[in-house]
C-alpha positions as CSV (number, residue, x, y, z in Angstrom):
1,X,0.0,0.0,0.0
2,X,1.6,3.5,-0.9
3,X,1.7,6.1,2.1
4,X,-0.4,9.0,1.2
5,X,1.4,12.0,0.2
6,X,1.0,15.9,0.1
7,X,1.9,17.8,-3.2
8,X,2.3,21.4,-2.6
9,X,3.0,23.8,-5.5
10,X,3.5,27.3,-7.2
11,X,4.5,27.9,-10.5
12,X,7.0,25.6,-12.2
13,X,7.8,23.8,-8.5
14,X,6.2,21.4,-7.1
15,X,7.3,18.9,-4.2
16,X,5.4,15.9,-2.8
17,X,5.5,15.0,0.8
18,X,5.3,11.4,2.7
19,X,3.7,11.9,6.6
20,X,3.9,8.9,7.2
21,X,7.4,7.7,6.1
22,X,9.6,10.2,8.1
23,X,8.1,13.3,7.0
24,X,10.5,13.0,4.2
25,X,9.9,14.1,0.6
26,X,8.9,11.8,-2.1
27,X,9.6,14.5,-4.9
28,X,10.9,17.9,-5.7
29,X,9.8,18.8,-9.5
30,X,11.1,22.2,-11.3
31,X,8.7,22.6,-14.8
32,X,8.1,18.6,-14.8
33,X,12.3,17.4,-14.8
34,X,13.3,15.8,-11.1
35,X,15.5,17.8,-9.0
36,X,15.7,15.4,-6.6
37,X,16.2,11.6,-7.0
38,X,12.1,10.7,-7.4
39,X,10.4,7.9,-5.4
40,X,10.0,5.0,-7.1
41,X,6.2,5.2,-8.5
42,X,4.7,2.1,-7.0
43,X,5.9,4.0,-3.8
44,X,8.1,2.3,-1.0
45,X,9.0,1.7,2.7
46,X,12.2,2.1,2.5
47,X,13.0,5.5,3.6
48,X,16.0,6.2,1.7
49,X,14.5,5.4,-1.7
50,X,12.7,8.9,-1.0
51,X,14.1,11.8,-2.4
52,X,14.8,13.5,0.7
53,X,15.0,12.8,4.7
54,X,14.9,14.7,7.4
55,X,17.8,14.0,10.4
56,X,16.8,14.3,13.8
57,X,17.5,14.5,16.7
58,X,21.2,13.9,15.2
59,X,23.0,13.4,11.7
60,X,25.1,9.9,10.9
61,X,26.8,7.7,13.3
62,X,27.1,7.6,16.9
63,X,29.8,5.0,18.0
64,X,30.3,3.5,21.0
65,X,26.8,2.1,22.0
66,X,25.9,5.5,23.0
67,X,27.1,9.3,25.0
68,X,28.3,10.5,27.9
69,X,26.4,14.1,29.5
70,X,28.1,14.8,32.7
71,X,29.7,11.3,33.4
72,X,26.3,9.5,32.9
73,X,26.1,7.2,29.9
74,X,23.0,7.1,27.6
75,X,22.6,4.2,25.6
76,X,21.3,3.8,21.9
77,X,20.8,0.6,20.1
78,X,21.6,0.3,16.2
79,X,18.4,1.2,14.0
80,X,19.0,-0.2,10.9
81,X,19.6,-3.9,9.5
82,X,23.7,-4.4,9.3
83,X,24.3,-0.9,11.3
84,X,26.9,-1.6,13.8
85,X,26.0,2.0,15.2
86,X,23.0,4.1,15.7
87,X,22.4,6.5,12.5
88,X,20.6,9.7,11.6
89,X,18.1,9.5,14.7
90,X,15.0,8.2,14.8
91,X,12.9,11.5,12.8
92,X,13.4,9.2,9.7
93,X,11.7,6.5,10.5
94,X,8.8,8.2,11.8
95,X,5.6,8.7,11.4
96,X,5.0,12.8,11.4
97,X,2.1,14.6,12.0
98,X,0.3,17.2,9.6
99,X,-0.3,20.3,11.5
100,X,-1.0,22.8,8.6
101,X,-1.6,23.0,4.8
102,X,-1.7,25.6,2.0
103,X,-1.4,25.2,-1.8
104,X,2.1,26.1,-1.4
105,X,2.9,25.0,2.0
106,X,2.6,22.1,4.7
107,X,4.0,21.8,8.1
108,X,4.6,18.6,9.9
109,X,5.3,18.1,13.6
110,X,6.7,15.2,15.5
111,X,6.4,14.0,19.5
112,X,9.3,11.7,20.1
113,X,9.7,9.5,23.6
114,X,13.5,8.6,22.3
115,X,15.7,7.2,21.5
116,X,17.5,6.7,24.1
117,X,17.8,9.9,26.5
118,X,15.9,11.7,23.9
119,X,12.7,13.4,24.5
120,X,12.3,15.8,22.2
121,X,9.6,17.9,19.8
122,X,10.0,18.2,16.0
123,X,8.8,20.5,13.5
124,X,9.3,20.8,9.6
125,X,7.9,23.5,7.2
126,X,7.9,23.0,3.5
127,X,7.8,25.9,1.4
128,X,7.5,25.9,-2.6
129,X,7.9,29.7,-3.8
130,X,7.9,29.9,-8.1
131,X,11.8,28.9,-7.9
132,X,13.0,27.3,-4.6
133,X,12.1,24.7,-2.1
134,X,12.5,25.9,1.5
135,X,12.6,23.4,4.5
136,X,12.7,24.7,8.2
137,X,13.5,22.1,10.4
138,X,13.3,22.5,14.2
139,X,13.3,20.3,17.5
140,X,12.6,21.4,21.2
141,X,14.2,19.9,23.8
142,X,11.7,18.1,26.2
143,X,14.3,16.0,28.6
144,X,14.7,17.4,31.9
145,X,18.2,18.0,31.5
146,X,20.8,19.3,28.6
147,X,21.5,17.2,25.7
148,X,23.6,17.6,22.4
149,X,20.9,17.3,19.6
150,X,21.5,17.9,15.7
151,X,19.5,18.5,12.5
152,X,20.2,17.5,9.2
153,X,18.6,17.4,5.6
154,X,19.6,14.4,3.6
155,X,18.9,14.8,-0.2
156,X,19.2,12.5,-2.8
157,X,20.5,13.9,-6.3
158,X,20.5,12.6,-9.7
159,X,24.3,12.1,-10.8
160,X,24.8,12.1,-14.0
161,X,28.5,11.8,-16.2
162,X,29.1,15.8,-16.3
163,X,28.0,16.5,-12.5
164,X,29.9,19.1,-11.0
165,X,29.8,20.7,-7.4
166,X,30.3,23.8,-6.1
167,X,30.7,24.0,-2.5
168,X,33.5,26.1,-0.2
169,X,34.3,24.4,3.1
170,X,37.9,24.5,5.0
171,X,38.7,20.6,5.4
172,X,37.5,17.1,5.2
173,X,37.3,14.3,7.7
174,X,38.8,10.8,6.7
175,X,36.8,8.1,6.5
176,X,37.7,4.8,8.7
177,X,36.2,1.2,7.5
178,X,33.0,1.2,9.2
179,X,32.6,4.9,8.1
180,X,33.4,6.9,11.7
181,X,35.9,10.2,10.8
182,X,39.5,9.8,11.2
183,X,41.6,12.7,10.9
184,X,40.8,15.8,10.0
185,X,42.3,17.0,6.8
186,X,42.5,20.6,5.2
187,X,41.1,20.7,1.8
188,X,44.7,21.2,0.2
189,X,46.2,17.9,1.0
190,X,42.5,16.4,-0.7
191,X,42.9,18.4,-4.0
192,X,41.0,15.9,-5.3
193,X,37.7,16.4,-2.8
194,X,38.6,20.4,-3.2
195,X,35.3,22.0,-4.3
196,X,36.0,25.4,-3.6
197,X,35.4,26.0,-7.0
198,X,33.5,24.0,-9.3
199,X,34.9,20.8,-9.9
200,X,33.2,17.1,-11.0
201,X,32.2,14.4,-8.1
202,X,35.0,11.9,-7.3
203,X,35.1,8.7,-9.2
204,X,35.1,6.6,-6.7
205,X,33.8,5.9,-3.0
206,X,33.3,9.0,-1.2
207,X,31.7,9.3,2.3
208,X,33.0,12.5,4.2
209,X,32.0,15.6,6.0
210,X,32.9,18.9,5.1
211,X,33.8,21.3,8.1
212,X,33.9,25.1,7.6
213,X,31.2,25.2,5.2
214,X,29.9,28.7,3.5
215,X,26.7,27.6,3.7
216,X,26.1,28.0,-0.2
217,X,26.7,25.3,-2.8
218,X,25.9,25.1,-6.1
219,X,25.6,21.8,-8.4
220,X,25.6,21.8,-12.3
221,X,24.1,18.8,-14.7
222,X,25.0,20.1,-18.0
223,X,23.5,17.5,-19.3
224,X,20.4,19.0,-18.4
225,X,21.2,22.3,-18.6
226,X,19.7,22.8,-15.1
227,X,22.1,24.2,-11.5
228,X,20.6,24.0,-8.2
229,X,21.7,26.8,-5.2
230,X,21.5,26.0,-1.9
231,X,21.7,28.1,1.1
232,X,21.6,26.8,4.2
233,X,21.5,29.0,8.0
234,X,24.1,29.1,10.4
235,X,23.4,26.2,11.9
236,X,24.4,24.3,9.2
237,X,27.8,24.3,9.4
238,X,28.9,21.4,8.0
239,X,28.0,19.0,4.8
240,X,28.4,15.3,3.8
241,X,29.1,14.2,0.7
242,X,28.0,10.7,-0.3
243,X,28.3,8.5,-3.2
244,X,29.0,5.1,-3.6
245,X,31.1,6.0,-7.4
246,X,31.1,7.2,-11.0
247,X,28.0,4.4,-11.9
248,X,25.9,5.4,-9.3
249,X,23.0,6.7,-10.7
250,X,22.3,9.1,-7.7
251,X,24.5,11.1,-5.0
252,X,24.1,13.0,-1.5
253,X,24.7,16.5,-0.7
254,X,23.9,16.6,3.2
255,X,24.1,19.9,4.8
256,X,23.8,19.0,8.4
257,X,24.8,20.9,12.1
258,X,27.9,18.7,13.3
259,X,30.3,16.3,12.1
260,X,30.1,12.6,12.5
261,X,30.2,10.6,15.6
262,X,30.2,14.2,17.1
263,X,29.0,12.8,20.4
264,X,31.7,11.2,21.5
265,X,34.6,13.4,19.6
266,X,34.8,15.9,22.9
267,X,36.4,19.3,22.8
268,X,39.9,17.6,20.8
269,X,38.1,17.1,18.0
270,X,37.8,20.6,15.2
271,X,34.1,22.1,15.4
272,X,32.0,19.2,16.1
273,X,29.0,21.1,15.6
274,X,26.9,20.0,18.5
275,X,24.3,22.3,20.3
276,X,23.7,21.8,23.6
277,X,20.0,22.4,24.1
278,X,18.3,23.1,28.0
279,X,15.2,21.5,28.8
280,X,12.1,23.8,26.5
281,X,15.1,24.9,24.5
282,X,14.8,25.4,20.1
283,X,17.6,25.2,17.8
284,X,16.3,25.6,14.0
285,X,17.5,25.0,10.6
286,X,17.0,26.6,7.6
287,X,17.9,25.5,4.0
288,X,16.7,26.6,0.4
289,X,17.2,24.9,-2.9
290,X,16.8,27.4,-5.8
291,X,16.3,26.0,-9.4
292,X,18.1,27.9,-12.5
């Protein structure tokens, strides 16, 4: 059975949201051509065959079997099938909650009793204006003490052979075999991952987060003749950049608050990206994807 979805448009955009699976999108269409990687049409469980997720109450990995807040340990079991480590929170497997609609609008909200320490409220806005996509994303903290929470967008983007990215950061993480960040690299010793100015996806296997982000990236298919800017607030500092190589017939451009396995990286580890958020506290996320 597909999950019922929510199309919201105005003028040549259009995007299609899935309550039900995540809150996530199923679609974003610019004048009938795909700007995102489209769900499948017979419609899906599987939350990463949608074109976007959202990621919260954290982005990626947590190692470890959980955190420590003030010498306590909090637990958190794996989510997904063949996961060593918990990933990308729980918002993505959950069911959201429609809250408000327009023609051009919807917002979604979210009530989450975990994981683990995690109490937490959640909120998404999708906004379609005649040339951009705008998501706000936003979680209140409803524990009864400080935690380090995180938001994240996770899109999925066609790749095609002339791809190229646009997007200025400072350095790169390493990737280790069961994908937790090594060292921390500036981008000149990775000319190859350098995308300070426009350059064409890595061939091969690329997983890796960005630190020192602008906040603006641009992406090119020439094929097309189609270039998507994004903006992204303050918040998002930092961006991961996933795909699996040149064949893949998608990629991911993540702009997301902190790096990976930033909850157990300390203060020794550059920018982690972590707010800590008191008990009724709001941190929020903005991010805008502009068709040209």
């Amino acid at each position: 059975m597909i999950a019922k979805t929510i199309v919201i448009r105005k003028g040549d955009v259009s995007a299609t949201i899935v309550p039900a699976l995540g809150g996530g999108l199923a679609r974003f269409d610019f004048g009938g051509h795909a700007v995102f990687r489209p769900w499948p049409r017979e419609g899906s469980n599987d939350p990463f065959a949608l074109a976007c997720n959202l990621l919260v109450p954290w982005s990626n990995r947590i190692s470890g079997g959980g955190f420590h807040v003030d010498g306590v340990f909090h637990a958190l079991e794996p989510n997904l099938p063949g996961e060593p480590y918990p990933i990308h929170g729980n918002g993505f497997q959950s069911e959201w909650v429609v809250s408000a609609t327009a023609p051009d609008s919807v917002n979604l909200t979210l009530e989450s009793d975990g994981p683990g320490p995690y109490r937490y409220a959640g909120a998404v806005r999708y906004l379609v204006t005649g040339r951009s996509l705008e998501i706000i994303l936003s979680i209140v903290n409803k524990a009864p003490f400080a935690l380090p929470y995180g938001l994240g967008l996770h899109p999925w983007l066609p790749r095609t052979a002339g791809t190229v990215l646009n997007a200025p950061a400072t350095g790169v993480y390493l990737e280790t075999t069961d994908h937790l960040p090594s060292n921390f690299c500036p981008l000149g010793d990775n000319s190859n991952w350098d995308f300070r100015q426009p350059s064409p996806l890595p061939k091969g296997w690329i997983n890796n987060v960005f630190a020192g982000w602008t906040g603006q990236a641009r992406i090119f298919w020439p094929e097309n003749n189609i270039a998507l800017q994004i903006d992204a607030s303050r918040l998002l500092e930092f961006y991961l950049l996933y795909s699996p190589s040149e064949d893949s017939e998608f990629f991911c451009f993540e702009p997301v608050s902190h790096s990976v396995d930033a909850h157990n990286s300390g203060s020794s580890r550059l920018r982690n990206g972590l707010s800590w958020v008191d008990f009724g506290e709001e941190i929020k996320a903005h991010c805008s994807f502009a068709v040209t």
